[in-house]
ZANU-45021 format. One record per atom (N, C-alpha, C): y, z, x; residue in one letter. Coordinates in steps of 0.1 Angstrom, whole numbers, plus 5000, padded with zeros to 4 digits. Layout:
YZXA
...
//
This chain:
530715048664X
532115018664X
532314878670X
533514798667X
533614668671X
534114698682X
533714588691X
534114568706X
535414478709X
536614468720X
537014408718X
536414238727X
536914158716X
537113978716X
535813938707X
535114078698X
534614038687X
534513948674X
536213988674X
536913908661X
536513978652X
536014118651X
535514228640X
536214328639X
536814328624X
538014498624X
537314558610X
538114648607X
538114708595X
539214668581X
539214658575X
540314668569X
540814748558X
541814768553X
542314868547X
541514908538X
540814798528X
540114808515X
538614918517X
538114878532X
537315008536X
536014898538X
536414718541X
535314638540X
535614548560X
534114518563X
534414468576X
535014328574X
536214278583X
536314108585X
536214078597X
535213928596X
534813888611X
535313758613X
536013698619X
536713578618X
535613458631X
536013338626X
535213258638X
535513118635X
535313018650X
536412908647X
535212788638X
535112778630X
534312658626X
534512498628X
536212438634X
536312378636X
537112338643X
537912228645X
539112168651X
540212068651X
541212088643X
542211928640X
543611988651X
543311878656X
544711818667X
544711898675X
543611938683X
543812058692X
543712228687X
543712248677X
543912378671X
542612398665X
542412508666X
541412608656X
541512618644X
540612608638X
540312658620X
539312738619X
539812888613X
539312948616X
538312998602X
537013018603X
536813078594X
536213238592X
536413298576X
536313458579X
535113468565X
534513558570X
533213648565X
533613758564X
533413868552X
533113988548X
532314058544X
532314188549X
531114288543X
531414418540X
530214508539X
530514668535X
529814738552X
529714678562X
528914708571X
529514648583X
529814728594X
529514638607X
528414578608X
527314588612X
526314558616X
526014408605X
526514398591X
525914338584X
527114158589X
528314208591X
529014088592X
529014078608X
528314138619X
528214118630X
527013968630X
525614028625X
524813968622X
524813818620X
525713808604X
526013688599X
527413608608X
528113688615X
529113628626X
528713528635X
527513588643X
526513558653X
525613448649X
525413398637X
524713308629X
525513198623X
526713248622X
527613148621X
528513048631X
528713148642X
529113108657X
528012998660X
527013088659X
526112978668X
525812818660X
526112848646X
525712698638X
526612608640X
528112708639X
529012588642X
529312568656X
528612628666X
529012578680X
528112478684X
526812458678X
525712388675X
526512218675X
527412208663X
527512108659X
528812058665X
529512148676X
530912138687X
530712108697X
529512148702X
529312158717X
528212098722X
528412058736X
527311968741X
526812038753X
525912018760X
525412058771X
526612078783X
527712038782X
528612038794X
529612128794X
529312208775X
530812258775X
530212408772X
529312418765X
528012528759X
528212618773X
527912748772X
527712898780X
526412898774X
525712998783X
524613068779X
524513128770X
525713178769X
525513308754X
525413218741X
526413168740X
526213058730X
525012968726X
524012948738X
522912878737X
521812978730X
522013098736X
521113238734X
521513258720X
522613308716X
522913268699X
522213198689X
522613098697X
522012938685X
520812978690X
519812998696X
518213048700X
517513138690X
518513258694X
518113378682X
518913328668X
519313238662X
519713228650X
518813108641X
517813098655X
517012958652X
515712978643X
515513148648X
514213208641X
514613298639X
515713358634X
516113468623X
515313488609X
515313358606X
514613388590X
513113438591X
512413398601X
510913388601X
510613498605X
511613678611X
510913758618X
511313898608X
511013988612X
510814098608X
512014148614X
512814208605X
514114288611X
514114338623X
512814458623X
512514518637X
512714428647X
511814318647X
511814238658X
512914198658X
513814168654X
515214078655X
515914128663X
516114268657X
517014368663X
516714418681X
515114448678X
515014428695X
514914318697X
515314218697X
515414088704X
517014098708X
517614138697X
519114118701X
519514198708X
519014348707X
519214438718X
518914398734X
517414328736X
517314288745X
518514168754X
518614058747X
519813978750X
520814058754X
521214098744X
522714168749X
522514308758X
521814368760X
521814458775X
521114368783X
520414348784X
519714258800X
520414088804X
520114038793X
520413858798X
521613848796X
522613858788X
523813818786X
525013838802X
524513998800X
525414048810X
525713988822X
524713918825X
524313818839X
524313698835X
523913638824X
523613488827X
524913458815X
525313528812X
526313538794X
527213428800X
528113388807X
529013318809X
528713188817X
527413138819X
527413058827X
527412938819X
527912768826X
527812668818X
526312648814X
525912538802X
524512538801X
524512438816X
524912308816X
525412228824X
524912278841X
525112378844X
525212418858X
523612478860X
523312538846X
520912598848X
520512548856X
520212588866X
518612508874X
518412588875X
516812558881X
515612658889X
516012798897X
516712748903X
517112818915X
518012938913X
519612878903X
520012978898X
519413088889X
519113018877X
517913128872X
517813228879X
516713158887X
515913258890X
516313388904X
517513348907X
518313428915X
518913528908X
519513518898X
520613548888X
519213658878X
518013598880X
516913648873X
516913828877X
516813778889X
516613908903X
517614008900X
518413978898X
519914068895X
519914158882X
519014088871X
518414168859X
517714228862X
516514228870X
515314318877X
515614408883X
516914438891X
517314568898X
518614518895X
519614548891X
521314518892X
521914578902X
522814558913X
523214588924X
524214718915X
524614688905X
526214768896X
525814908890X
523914948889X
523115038883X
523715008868X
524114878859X
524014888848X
523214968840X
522014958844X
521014988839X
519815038849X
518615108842X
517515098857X
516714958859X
516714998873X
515114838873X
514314878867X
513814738859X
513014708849X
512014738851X
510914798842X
509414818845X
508514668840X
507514728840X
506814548837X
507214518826X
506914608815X
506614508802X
508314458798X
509214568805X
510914508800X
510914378810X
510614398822X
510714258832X
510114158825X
508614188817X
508214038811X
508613978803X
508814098793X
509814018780X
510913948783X
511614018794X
513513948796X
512913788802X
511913788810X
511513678815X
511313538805X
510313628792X
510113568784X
510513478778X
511613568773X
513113538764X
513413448770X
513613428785X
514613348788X
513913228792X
512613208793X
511913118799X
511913028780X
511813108767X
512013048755X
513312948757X
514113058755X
515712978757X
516012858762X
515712908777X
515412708782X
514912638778X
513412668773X
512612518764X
513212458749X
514312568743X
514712518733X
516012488739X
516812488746X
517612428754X
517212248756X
516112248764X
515612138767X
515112028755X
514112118747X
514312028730X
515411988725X
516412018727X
517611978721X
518711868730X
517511838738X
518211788751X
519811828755X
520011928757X
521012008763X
520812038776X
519711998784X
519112078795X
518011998801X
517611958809X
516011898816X
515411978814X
514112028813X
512912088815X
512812198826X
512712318827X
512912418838X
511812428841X
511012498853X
509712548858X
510312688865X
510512798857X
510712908865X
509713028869X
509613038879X
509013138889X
509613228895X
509113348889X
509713498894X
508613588896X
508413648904X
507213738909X
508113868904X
506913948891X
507714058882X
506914148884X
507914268886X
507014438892X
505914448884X
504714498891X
503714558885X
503214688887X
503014688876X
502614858871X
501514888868X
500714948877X
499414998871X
499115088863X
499615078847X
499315218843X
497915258840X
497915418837X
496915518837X
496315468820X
494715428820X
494015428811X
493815538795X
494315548788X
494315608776X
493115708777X
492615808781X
491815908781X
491415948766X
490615908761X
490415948746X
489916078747X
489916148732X
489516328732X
488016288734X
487816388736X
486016418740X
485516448726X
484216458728X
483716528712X
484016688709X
484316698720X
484316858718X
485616888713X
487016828720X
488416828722X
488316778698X
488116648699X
487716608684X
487316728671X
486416768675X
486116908671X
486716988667X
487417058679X
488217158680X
489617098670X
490117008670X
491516948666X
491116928650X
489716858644X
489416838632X
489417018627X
488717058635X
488817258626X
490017268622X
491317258631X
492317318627X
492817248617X
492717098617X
493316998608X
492817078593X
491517098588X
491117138583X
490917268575X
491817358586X
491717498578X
493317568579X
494017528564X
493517488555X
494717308556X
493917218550X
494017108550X
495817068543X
496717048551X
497616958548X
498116848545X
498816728538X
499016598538X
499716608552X
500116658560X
501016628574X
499316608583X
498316728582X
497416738592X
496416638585X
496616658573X
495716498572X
495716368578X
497216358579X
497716238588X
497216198600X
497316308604X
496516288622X
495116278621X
494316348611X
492816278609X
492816148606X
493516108601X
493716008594X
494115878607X
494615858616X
494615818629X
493715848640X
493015978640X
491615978647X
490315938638X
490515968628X
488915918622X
488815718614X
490515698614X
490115548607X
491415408614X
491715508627X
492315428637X
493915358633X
494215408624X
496215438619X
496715418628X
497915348627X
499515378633X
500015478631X
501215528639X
501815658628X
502615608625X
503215488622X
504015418615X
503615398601X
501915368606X
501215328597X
501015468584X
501015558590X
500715668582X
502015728577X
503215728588X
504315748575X
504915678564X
503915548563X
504715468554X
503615478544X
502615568543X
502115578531X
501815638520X
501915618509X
501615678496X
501115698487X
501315808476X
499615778474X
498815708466X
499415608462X
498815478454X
498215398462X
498315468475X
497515328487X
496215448488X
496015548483X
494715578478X
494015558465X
493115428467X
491715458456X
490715558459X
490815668455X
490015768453X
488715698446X
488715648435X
487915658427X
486715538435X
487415468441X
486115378454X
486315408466X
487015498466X
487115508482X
487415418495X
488715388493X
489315298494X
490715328501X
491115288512X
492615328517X
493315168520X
494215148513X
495015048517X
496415008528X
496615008538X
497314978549X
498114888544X
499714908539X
500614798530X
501914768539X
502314888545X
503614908546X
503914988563X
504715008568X
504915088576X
506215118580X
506515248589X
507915348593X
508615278599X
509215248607X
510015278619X
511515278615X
512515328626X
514015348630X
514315268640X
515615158637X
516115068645X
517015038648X
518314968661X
519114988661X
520214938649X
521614998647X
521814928637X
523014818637X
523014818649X
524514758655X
525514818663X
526014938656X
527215038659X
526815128664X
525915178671X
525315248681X
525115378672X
524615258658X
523715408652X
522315358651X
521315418641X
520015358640X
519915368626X
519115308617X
518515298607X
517115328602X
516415438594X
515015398593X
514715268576X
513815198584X
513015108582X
511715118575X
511515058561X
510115058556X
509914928556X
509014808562X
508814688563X
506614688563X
506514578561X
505214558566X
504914588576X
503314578580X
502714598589X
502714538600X
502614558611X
502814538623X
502714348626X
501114308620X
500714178618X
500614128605X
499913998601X
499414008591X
497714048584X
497414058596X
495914148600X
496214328599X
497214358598X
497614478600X
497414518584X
497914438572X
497614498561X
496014468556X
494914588553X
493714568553X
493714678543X
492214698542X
491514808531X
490514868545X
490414988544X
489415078549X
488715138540X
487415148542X
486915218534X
486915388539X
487415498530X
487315578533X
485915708531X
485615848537X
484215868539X
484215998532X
483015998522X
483016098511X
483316238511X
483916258523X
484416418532X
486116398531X
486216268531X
487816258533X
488316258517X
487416178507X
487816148495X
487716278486X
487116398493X
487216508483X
488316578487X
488816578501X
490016678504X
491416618498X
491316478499X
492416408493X
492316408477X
491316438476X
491316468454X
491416588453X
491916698462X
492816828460X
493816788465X
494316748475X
495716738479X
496116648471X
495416568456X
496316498449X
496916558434X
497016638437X
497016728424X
498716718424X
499116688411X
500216698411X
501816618418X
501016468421X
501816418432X
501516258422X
502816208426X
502616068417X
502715928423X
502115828419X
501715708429X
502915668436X
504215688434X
505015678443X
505715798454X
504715878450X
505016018461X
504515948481X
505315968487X
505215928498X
504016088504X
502715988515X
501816118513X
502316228524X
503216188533X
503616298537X
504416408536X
505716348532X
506416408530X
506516508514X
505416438504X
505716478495X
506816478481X
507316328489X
508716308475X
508916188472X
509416178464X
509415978462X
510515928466X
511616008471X
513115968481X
512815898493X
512215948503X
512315918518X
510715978522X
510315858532X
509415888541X
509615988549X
508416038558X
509016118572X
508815998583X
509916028591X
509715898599X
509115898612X
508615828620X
507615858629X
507815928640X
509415958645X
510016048654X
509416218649X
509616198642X
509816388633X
508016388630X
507016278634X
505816308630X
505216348639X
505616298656X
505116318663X
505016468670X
506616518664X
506916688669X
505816728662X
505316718648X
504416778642X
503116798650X
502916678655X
501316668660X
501416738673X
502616688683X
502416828693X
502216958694X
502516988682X
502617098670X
501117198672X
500917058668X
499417098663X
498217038672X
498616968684X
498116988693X
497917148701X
499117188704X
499117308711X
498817438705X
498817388688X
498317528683X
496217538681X
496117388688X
494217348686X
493717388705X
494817398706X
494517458725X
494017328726X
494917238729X
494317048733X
495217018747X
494916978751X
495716898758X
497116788753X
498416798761X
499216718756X
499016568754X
498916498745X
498316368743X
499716238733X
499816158737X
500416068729X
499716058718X
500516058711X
499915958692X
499215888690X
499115748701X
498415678702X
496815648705X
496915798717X
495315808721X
494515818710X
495015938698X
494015878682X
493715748680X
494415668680X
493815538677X
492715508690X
493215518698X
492115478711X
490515568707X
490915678705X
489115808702X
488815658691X
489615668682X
488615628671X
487815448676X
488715378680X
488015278684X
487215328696X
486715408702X
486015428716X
484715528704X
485015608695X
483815638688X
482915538681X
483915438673X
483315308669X
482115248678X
482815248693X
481615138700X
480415238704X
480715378707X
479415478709X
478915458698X
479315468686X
478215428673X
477515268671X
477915208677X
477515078678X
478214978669X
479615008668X
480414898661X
480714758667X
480414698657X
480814538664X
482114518668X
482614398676X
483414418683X
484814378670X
484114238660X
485014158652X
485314288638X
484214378637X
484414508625X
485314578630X
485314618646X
486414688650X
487614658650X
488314528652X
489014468654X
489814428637X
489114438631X
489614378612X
490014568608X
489214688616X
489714778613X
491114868619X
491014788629X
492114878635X
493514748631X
493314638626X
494714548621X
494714468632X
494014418641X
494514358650X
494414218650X
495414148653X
495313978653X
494313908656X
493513918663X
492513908665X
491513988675X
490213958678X
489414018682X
490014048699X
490413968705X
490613988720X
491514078724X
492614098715X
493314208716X
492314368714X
491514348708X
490614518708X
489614478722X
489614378726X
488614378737X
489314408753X
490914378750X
491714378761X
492514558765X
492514598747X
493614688754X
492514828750X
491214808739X
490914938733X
489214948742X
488514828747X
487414838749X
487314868766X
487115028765X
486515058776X
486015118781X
484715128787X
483115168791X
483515278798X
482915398790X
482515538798X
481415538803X
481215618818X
480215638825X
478815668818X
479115698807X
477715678796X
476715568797X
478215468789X
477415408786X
477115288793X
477815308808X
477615178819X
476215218826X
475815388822X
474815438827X
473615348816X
473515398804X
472715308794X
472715168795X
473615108797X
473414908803X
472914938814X
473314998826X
471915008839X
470814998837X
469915128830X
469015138830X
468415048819X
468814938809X
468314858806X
468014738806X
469114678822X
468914598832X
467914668840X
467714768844X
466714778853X
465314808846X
465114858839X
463814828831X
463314708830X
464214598827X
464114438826X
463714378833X
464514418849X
464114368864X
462514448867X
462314568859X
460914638867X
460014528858X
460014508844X
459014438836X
458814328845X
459814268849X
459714128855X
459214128866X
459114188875X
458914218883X
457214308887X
456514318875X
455614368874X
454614288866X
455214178861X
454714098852X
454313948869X
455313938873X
455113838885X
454513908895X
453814028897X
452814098902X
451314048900X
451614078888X
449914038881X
449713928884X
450913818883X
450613698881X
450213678895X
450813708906X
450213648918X
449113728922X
448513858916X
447113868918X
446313828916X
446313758901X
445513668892X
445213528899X
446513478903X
446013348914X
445213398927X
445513488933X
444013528944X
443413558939X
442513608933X
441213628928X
440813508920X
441313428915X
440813298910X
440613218921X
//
């Protein structure tokens, strides 16, 4: 719903109008108006309008933060992915705005910032909760951007902000054991559904479940054995404090790949293809609507608890499968092109990590190394006394 001092109503015809000043003769406003079939759609284009023509009104003395934050987020609107937009703009408008929304650009320094920063991180008013890390880093983020395109536009000097932001130790992703694996592949298995497929399908070839509700079954080559990663789920805000599901690309541009699938997977899926057409979505079964990743996850709890498993996030599947990769001896750059990741350091930072296995197996073949050597510069200084 429109807020008021939006300049967003309804109108009789059943279409939204958003009015905004694009100019000025003799003191007065000239106003201009946008329409649509959507809140959300002429809020958007309002917000992109404001900020172009306040761009070309306003100077560093007369500009507010919000309006700088506007023209920021309207700077790289074209280049991102809806998803991201939308949390970007969510972000702005609950965290930074509320605090920094009215200040002159003119008045920014260090100091303020980063006082006014503090106020975002715990709010004295309980707007909101204090921030955990990763929301503390992004807001930081955001705003540490803002200023530097501030400053490019010379609207602003150059800021150096410093803020010491809560840390959070979280708990390590616990992958399933072989045994836990096991037990969860039986049930998947007996008898085999396109829903319980899905979740093998995230433990045995390291899926999103984004990634898995957005696919269909033309992203199976059966006939080479072949899975293609094209597209993916998600639900996002929509403006009006509803949400929308979303079918968009993959996460990165590394995220759309080919896996080769394994001649156990390619015979269960040449029965579950019986009767289903390259635009049949594979889970749900229909060529209307995906299932979307909310409604996938009840499943899997589902079907966790009916495999006697432990309660587990969605995600730890992707974690088993890259953590079975490196017990099998997968390289680190194969691992990395398989799970979509932008590059290799990302699977080294968030997926690569040593069980008492196999820190036990690097020991013992450092220490075999140190006995050789160590047995070899034995001999040698025998061989010099006796000579």
């Amino acid at each position: 719903m429109a807020r008021r001092g939006e300049n967003i109503h309804k109108r009789k015809d059943g279409r939204w109008e958003g009015r905004y000043i694009k100019g000025r003769a003799d003191g007065k406003a000239i106003w201009g108006y946008l329409y649509g079939y959507s809140y959300s759609e002429v809020k958007t284009e309002l917000t992109r309008r404001k900020a172009m023509s306040g761009f070309y009104q306003l100077s560093g003395a007369s500009m507010r933060f919000s309006e700088l934050a506007e023209l920021w987020l309207a700077s790289f609107a074209q280049g991102v992915k809806e998803s991201t937009l939308t949390h970007y703009q969510y972000t702005l408008h609950k965290y930074l705005l509320p605090v920094l929304g009215d200040l002159p650009v003119s008045e920014l320094n260090e100091s303020t910032l980063e006082r006014l920063f503090l106020q975002i991180l715990s709010p004295s008013d309980n707007s909101h909760k204090p921030l955990g890390t990763s929301s503390a880093q992004e807001c930081f983020g955001m705003l540490k951007r803002i200023c530097k395109y501030a400053a490019r536009l010379h609207l602003m000097p150059p800021l150096e902000l410093c803020v010491k932001l809560p840390r959070q130790k979280k708990a390590e992703p616990r992958p399933l054991s072989l045994a836990e694996q096991a037990a969860l592949r039986s049930f998947l298995l007996d008898p085999p559904t396109p829903r319980k497929i899905g979740v093998l399908l995230q433990m045995e070839l390291g899926l999103r479940i984004g990634e898995v509700c957005g696919l269909k079954w033309s992203d199976f080559d059966l006939k080479n054995g072949i899975l293609t990663i094209q597209r993916t789920v998600c639900r996002i805000p929509r403006g009006d404090g509803h949400t929308k599901l979303i079918v968009q690309t993959p996460k990165t541009r590394k995220s759309t790949r080919e896996i080769p699938l394994s001649t156990g997977l390619v015979a269960i899926l040449r029965k579950l293809s019986k009767d289903v057409t390259p635009d049949t979505w594979f889970l749900s079964g229909t060529e209307s609507r995906p299932v979307e990743p909310r409604c996938y996850r009840k499943s899997i709890r589902c079907y966790l608890k009916r495999s006697a498993l432990r309660t587990i996030h969605p995600h730890v599947l992707r974690h088993t499968f890259a953590t079975t990769c490196l017990q099998a001896g997968c390289d680190i750059k194969t691992l990395s092109e398989l799970l979509g990741h932008a590059n290799a350091n990302v699977t080294l930072q968030r997926y690569v990590h040593s069980d008492l296995n196999r820190k036990r197996k690097a020991l013992q073949r450092v220490y075999a190394l140190s006995d050789r050597i160590y047995k070899e510069s034995l001999r040698g200084s025998q061989k010099e006394q006796t000579a």
